[in-house]
C-alpha positions as CSV (number, residue, x, y, z in Angstrom):
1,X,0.0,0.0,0.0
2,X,0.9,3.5,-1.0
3,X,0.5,6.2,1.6
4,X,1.1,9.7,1.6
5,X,2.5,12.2,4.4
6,X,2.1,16.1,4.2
7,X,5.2,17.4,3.9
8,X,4.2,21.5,3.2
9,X,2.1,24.0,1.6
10,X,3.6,26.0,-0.8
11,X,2.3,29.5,-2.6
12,X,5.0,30.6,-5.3
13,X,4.5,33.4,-7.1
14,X,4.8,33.8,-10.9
15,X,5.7,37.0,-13.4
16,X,3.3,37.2,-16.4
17,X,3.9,34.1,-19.4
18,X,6.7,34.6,-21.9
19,X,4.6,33.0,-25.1
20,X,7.8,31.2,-26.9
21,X,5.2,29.7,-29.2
22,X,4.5,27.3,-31.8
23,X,6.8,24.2,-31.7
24,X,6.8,21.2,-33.3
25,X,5.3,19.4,-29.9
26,X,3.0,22.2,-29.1
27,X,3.1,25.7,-27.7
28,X,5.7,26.9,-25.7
29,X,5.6,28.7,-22.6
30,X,7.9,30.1,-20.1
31,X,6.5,31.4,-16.4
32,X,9.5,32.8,-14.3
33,X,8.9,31.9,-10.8
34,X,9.2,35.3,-8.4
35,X,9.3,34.2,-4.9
36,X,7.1,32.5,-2.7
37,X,7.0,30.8,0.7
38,X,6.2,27.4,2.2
39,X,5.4,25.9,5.5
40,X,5.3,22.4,6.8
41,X,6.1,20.7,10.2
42,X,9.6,19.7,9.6
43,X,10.5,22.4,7.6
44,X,9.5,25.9,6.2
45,X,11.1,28.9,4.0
46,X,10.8,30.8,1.0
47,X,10.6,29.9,-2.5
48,X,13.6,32.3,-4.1
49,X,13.0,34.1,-7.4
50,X,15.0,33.0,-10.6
51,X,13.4,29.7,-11.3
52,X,10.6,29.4,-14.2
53,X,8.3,26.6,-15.3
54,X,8.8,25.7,-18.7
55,X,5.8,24.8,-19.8
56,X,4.1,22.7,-22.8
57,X,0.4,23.5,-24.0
58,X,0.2,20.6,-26.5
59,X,-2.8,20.0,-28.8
60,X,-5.6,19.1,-26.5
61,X,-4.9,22.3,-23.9
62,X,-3.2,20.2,-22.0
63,X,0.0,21.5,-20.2
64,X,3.0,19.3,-19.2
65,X,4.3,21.4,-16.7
66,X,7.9,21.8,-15.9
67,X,9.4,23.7,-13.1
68,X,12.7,24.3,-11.9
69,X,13.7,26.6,-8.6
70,X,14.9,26.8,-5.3
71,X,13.8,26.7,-1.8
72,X,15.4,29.0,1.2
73,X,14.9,27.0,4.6
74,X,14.7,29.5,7.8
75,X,17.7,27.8,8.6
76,X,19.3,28.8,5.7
77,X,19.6,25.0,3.3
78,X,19.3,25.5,0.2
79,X,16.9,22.9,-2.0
80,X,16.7,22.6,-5.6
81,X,12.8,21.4,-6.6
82,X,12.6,19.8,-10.0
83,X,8.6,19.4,-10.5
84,X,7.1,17.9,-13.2
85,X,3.3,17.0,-14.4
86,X,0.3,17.9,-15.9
87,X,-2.5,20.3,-15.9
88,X,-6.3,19.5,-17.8
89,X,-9.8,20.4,-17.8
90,X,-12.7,21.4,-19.8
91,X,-12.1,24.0,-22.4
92,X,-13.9,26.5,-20.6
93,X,-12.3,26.1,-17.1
94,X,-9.0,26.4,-19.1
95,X,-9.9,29.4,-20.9
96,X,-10.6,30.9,-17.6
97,X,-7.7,30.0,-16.1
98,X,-6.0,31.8,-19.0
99,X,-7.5,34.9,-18.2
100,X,-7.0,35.0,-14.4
101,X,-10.1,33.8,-12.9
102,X,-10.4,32.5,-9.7
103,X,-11.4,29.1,-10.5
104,X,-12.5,26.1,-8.1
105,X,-9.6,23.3,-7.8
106,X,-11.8,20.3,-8.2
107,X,-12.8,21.4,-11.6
108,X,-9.4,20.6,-13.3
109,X,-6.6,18.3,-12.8
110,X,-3.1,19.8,-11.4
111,X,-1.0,16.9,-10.2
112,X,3.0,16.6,-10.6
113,X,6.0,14.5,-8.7
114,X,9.2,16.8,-7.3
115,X,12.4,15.3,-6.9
116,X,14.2,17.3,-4.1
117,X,18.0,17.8,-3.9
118,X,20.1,19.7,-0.7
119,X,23.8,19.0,0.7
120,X,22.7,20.4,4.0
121,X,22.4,17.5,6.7
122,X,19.5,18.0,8.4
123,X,17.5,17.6,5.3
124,X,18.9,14.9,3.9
125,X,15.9,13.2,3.9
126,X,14.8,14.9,0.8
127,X,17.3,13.5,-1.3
128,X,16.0,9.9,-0.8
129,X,12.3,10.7,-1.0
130,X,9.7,10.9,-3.4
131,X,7.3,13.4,-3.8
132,X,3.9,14.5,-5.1
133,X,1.8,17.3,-5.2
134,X,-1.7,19.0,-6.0
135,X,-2.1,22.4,-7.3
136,X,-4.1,25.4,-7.6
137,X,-3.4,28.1,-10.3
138,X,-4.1,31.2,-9.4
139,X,-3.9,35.2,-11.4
140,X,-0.5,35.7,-10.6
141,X,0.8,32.3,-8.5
142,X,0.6,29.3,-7.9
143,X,-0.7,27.2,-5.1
144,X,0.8,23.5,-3.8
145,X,0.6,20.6,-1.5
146,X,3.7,18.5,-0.8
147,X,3.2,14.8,0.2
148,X,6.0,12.3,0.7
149,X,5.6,9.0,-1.0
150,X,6.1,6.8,2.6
């Protein structure tokens, strides 16, 4: 049996899409992530601007999401987050998350797996661990929940 344990909550926030375009796989996308925080029992910080989500909007609106960036314990470890999976709905809830709209969770599907990385001891956990997470897009961030594969 597969169980899960919260790990954190994260909100990161996100700088207006870079449309890269048409590509042979679908239309390119580029999000650069701005900052953020998250909070959890064992551990809690903020997300640090310079990462980005590279995202793929292929043929069916669906987007294979991609996101690279780092997290700032308030101890001061640094993490690198690689998350990757997939965002769908109906047409219309995807046109309105296009346009900003608040728009209810349960009406699309935002589910990816993280791979974690740190050199700093006390988290070393991470770096044998996998992860998955929920999601909630919102105008200008983006909203997750952390779960360790036990």
């Amino acid at each position: 049996m597969i169980e899960l344990a919260h790990v954190f909550d994260m909100q990161i926030t996100l700088a207006p899409p870079k449309e890269v375009g048409a590509i042979p796989t679908g239309n390119r996308r580029v999000i650069d992530i701005t900052g953020g925080t998250f909070e959890g029992k064992r551990i809690r910080g903020t997300v640090l601007g310079g990462g980005a989500d590279y995202q793929l909007i292929r043929a069916d609106g669906s987007a294979f999401l991609d996101a690279r960036y780092t997290l700032e314990t308030d101890d001061g470890a640094l993490i690198y987050v690689q998350n990757a999976g997939f965002r769908h709905g109906p047409p219309e809830v995807l046109a309105a998350l296009a346009r900003g709209d608040d728009v209810d969770p349960d009406s699309y599907y935002m589910r990816a797996s993280a791979t974690l990385e740190t050199s700093a001891e006390q988290y070393d956990w991470v770096n044998r661990a996998i992860f998955l997470n929920t999601g909630k897009r919102l105008a200008a961030a983006v909203e997750l929940n952390m779960y360790e594969v036990l």
